[in-house]
C-alpha positions as a Markdown table, in Angstrom:
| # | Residue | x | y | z |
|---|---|---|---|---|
| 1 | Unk | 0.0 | 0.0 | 0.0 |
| 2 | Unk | 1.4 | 3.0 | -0.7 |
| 3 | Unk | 0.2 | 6.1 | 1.6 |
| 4 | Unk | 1.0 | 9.8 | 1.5 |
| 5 | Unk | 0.6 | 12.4 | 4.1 |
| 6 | Unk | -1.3 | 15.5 | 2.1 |
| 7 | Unk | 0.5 | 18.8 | 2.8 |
| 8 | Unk | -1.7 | 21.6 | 4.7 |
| 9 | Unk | 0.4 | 24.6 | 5.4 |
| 10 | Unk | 3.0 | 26.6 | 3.5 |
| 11 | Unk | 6.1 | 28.1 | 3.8 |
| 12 | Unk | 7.4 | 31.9 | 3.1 |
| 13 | Unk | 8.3 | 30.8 | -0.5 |
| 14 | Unk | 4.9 | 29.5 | -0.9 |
| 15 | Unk | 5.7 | 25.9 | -1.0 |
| 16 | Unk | 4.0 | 23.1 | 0.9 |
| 17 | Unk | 5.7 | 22.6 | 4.2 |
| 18 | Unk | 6.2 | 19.9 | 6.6 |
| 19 | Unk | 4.0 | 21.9 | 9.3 |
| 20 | Unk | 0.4 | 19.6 | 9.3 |
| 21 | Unk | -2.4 | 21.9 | 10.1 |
| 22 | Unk | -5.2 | 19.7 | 8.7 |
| 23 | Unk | -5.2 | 15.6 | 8.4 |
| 24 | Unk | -5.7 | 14.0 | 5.0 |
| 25 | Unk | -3.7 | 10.5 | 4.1 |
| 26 | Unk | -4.7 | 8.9 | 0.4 |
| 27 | Unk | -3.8 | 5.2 | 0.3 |
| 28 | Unk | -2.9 | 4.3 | -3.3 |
| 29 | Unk | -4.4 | 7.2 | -5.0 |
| 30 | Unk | -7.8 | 6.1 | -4.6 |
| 31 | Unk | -9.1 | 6.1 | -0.7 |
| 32 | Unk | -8.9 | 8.7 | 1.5 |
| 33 | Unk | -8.2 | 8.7 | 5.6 |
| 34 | Unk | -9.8 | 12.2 | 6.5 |
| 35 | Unk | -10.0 | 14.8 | 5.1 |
| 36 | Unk | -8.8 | 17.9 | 6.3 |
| 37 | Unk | -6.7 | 19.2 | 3.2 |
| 38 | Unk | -8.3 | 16.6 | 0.7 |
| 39 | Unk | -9.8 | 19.6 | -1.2 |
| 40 | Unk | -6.5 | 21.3 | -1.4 |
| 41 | Unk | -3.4 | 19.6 | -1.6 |
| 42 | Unk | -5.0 | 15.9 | -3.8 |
| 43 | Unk | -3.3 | 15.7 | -7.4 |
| 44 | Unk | -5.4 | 15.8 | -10.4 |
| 45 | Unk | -4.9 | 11.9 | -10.2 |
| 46 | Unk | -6.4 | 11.5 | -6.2 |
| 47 | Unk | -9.1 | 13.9 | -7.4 |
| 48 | Unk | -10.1 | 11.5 | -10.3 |
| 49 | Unk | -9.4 | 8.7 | -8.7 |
| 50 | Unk | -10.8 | 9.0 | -4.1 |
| 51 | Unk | -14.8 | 8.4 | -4.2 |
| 52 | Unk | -14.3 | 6.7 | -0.9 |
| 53 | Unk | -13.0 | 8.8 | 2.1 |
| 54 | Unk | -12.8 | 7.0 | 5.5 |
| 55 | Unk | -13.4 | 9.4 | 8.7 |
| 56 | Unk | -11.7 | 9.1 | 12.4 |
| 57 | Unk | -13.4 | 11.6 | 14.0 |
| 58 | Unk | -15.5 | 14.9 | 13.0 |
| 59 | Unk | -13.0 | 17.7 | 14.0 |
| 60 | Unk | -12.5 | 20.2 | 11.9 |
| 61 | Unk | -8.7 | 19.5 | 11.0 |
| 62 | Unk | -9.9 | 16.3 | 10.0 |
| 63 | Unk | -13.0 | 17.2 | 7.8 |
| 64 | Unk | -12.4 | 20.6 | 6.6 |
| 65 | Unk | -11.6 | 20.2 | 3.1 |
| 66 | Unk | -14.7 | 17.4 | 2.5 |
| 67 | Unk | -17.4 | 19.7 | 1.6 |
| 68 | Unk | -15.2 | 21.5 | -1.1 |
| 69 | Unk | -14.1 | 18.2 | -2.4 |
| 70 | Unk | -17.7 | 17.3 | -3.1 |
| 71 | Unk | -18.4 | 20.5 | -4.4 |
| 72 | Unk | -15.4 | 21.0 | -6.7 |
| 73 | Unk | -16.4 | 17.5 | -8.3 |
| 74 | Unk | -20.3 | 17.7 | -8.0 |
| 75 | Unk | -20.8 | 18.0 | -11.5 |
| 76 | Unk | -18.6 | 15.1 | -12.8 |
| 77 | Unk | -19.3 | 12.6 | -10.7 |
| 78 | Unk | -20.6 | 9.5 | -12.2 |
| 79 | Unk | -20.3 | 7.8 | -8.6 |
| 80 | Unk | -21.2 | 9.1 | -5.2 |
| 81 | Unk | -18.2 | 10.1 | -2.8 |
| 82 | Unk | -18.9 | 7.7 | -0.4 |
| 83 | Unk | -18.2 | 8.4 | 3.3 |
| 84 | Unk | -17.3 | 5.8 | 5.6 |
| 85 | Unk | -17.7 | 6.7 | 9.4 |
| 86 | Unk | -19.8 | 6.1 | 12.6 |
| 87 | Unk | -23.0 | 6.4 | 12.9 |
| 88 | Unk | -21.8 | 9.4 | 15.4 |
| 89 | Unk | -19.6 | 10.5 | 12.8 |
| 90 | Unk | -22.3 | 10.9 | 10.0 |
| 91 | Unk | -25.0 | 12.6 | 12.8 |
| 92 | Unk | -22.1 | 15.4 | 13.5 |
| 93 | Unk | -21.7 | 15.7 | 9.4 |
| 94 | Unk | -25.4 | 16.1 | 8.5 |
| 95 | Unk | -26.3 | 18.2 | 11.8 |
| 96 | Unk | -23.4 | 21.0 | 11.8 |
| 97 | Unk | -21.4 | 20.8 | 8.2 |
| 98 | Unk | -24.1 | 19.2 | 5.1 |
| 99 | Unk | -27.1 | 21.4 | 7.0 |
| 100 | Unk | -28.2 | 23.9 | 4.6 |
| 101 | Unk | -26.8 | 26.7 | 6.9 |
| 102 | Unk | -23.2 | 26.0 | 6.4 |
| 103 | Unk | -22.9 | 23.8 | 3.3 |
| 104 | Unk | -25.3 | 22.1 | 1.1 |
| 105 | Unk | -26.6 | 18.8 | 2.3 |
| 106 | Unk | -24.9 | 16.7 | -0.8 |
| 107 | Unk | -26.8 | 13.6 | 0.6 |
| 108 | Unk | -30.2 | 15.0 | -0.3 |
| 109 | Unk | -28.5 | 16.3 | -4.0 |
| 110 | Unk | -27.9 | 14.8 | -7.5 |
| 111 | Unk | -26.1 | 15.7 | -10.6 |
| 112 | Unk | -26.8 | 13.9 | -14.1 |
| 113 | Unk | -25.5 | 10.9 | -13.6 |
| 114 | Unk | -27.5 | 10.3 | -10.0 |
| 115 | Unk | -26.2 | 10.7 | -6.5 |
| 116 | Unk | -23.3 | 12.4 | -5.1 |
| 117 | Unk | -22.5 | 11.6 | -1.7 |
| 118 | Unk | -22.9 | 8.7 | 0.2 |
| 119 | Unk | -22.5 | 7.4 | 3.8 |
| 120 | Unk | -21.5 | 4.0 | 4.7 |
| 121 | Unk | -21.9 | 3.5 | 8.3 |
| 122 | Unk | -19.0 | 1.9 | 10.0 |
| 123 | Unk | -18.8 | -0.6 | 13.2 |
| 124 | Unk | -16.1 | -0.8 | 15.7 |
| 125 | Unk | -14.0 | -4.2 | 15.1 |
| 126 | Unk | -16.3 | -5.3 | 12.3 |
| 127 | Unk | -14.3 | -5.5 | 9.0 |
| 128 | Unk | -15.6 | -3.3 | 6.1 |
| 129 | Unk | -14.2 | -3.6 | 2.3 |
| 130 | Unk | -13.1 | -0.2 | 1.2 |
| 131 | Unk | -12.1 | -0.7 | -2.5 |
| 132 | Unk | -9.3 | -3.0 | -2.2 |
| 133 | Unk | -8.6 | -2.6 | 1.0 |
| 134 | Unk | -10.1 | -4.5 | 4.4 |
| 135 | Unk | -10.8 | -2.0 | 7.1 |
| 136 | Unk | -11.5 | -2.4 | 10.7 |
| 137 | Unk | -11.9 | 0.3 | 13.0 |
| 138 | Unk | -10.9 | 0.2 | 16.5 |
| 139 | Unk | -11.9 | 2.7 | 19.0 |
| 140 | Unk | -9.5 | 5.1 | 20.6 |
| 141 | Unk | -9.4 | 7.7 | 23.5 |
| 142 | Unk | -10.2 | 11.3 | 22.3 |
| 143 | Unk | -12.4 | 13.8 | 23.4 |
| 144 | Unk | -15.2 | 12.8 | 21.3 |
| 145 | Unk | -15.7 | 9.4 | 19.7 |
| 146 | Unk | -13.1 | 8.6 | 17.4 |
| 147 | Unk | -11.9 | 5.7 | 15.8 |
| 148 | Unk | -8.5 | 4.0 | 14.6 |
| 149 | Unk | -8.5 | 1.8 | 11.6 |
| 150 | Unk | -6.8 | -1.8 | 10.8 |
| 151 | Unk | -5.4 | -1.6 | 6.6 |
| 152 | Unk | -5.1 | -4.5 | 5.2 |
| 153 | Unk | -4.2 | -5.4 | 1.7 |
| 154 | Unk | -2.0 | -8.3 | -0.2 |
| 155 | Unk | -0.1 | -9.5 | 2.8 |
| 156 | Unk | 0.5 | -5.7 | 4.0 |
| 157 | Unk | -1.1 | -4.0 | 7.2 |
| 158 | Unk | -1.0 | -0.8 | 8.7 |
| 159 | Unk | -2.6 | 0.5 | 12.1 |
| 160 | Unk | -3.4 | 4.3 | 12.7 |
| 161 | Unk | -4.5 | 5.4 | 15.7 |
| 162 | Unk | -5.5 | 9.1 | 14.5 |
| 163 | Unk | -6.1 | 11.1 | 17.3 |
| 164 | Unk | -5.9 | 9.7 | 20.7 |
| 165 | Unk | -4.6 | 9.9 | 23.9 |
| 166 | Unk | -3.7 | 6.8 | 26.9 |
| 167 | Unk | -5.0 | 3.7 | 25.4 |
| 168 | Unk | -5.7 | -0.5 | 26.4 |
| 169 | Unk | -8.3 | -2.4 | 24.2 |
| 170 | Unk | -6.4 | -0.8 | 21.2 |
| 171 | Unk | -2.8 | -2.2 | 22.1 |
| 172 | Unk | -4.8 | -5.4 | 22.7 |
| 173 | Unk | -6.0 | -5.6 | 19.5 |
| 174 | Unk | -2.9 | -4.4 | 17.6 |
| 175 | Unk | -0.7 | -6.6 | 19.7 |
| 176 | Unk | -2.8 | -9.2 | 18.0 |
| 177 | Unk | -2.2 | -9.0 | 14.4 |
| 178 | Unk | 0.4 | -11.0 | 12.7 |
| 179 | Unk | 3.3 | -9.5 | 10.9 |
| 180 | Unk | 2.3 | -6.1 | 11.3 |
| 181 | Unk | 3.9 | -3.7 | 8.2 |
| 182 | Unk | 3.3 | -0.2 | 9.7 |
| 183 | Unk | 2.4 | 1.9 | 13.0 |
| 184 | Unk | 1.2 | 5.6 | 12.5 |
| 185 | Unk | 0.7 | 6.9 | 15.7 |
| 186 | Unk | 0.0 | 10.4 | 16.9 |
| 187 | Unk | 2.0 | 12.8 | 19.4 |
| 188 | Unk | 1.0 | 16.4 | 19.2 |
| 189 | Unk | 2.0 | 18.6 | 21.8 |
| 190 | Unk | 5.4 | 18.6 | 23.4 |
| 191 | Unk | 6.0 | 18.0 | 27.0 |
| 192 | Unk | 5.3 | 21.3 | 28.8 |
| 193 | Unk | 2.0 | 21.6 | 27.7 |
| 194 | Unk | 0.9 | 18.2 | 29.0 |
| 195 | Unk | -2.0 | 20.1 | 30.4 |
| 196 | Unk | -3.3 | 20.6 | 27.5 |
| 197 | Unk | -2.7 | 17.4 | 25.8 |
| 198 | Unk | -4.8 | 15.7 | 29.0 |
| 199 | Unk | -7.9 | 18.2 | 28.5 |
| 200 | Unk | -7.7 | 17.7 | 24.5 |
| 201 | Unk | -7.0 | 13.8 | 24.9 |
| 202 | Unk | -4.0 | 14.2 | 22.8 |
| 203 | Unk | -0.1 | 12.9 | 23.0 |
| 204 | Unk | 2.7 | 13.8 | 24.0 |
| 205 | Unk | 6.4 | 12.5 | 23.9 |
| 206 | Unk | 6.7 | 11.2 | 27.5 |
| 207 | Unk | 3.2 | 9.9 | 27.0 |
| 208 | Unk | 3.3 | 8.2 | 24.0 |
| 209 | Unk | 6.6 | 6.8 | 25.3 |
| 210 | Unk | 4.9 | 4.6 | 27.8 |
| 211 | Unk | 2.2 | 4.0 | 25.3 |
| 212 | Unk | 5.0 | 2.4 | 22.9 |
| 213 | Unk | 5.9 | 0.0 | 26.1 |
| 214 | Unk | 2.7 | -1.6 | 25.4 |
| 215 | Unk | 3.3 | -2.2 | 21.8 |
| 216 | Unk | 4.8 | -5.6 | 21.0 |
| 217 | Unk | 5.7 | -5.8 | 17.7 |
| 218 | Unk | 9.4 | -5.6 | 18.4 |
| 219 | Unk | 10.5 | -5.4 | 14.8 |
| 220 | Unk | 7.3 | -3.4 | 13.3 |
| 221 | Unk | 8.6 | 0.7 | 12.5 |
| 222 | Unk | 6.4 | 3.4 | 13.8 |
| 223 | Unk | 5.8 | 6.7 | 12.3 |
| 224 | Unk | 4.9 | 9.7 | 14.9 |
| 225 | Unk | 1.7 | 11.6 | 13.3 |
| 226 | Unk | -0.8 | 15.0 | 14.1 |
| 227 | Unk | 2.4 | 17.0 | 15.6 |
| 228 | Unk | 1.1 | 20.7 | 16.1 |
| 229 | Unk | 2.4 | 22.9 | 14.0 |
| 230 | Unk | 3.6 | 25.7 | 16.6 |
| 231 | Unk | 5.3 | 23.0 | 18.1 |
| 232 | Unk | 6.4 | 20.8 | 15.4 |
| 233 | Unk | 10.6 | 21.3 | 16.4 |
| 234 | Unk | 10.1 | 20.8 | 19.6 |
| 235 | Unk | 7.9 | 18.0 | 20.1 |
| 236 | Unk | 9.9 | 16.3 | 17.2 |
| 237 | Unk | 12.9 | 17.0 | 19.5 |
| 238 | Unk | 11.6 | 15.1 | 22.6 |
| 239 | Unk | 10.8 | 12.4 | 20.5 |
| 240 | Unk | 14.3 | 11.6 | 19.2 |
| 241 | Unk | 14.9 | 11.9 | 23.0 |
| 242 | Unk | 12.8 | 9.0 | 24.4 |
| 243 | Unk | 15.1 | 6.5 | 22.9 |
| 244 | Unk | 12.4 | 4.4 | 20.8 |
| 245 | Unk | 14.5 | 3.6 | 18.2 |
| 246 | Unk | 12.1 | 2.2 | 15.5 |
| 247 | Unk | 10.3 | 5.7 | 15.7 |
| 248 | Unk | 10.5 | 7.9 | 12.2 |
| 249 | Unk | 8.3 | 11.4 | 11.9 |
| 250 | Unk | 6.2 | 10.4 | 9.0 |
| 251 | Unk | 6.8 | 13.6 | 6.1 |
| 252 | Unk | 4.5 | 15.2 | 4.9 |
| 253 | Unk | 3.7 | 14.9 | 1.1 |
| 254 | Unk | 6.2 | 11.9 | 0.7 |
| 255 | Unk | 4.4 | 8.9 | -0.8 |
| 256 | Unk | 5.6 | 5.8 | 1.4 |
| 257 | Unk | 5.2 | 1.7 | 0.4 |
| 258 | Unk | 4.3 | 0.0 | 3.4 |
């Protein structure tokens, strides 16, 4: 599988930069994990290519750029966008974002060719097919119901937690796959605001350091994830401080095999 981190932020040349604002990975061009700068940063390819865009959670860094995805494309579409989330995921959509008052409600809307957007309600450790992909999400611990997913595909898996804080059931589950490919795992604030990573159910690196002792997939590598921007250097500092030596920060933009 390959999987790319979309860029979300730029620098003072106007290039993309490795400072993640919004949450968007495509896997193999064609499905979409969030979709925070999907409406931005896809290539003409992912834009032909994504109809099926898999949610964690409804924050806005995470769903920002869906509604301008579906509107860019709302006239060529000869296949619904379909969205794959829980069924809490889907309420918060329809009630605050596809409402009328903020955005069109694309579920109640058609173009020529027939519907444009979809939902595809997704269970927690019940295995979905995504396109060529096998999906299970696994529930994390964030500050408002949020899942993880299970990507499987030829032989090749990958976990993501999205975002999360402390965590059991999950490393139970994940210690229980066989030859695990890939980890993505979030850390977003650095150490001194702890604080506020407890009240926003987030990361950080002396956190996610004891999470790691629970992980037992002693060869598996593992890509930090969902650093804050303000505090990218010095959260990514701490990391390379806690001694985990399989740990990577996953770039942004870079298109990775797993």
């Amino acid at each position: 599988m390959k999987f790319q981190l979309l860029p979300s932020t730029f620098d003072d040349t106007g290039c993309s930069s490795q400072r993640q604002h919004l949450t968007s990975f495509v896997i193999d061009d064609s499905v979409a994990i969030d979709a925070g700068s999907l409406a931005f940063a896809a290539s003409d390819l992912q834009r032909r290519q994504v109809r099926d865009i898999i949610l964690t959670h409804a924050h806005l860094d995470h769903v920002a750029g869906l509604p301008l995805f579906v509107d860019d494309l709302f006239s060529e579409l000869r296949e619904p966008i379909c969205i794959h989330a829980s069924e809490h995921v889907i309420e918060v959509l329809e009630r605050d974002i596809f409402n009328w008052s903020v955005y069109p409600r694309f579920s109640e809307l058609s173009n020529s060719f027939g519907r444009v957007l979809e939902y595809r309600p997704l269970v927690a450790n019940v295995e979905s097919r995504i396109r060529h992909l096998t999906v299970r999400p696994i529930e994390v611990n964030h500050k408002v119901p949020s899942t993880g997913f299970v990507i499987s595909h030829e032989g090749s898996t990958v976990v993501l937690t999205g975002d999360t804080a402390e965590m059991d059931t999950f490393w139970n589950e994940v210690n229980s796959i066989d030859n695990l490919s890939t980890l993505l795992v979030e850390c977003a604030f650095p150490d001194e605001l702890e604080e506020l990573a407890l009240s926003s159910f987030h990361m950080t690196p002396r956190r996610l350091s004891r999470e790691l002792e629970k992980f037992r997939a002693s060869e598996c590598p593992v890509y930090a994830i969902n650093i804050k921007p303000r505090f990218r250097e010095r959260t990514i500092e701490q990391l390379s401080e806690i001694g985990y030596e399989r740990l990577e920060i996953l770039k942004v933009g870079r298109v990775y095999d797993f």
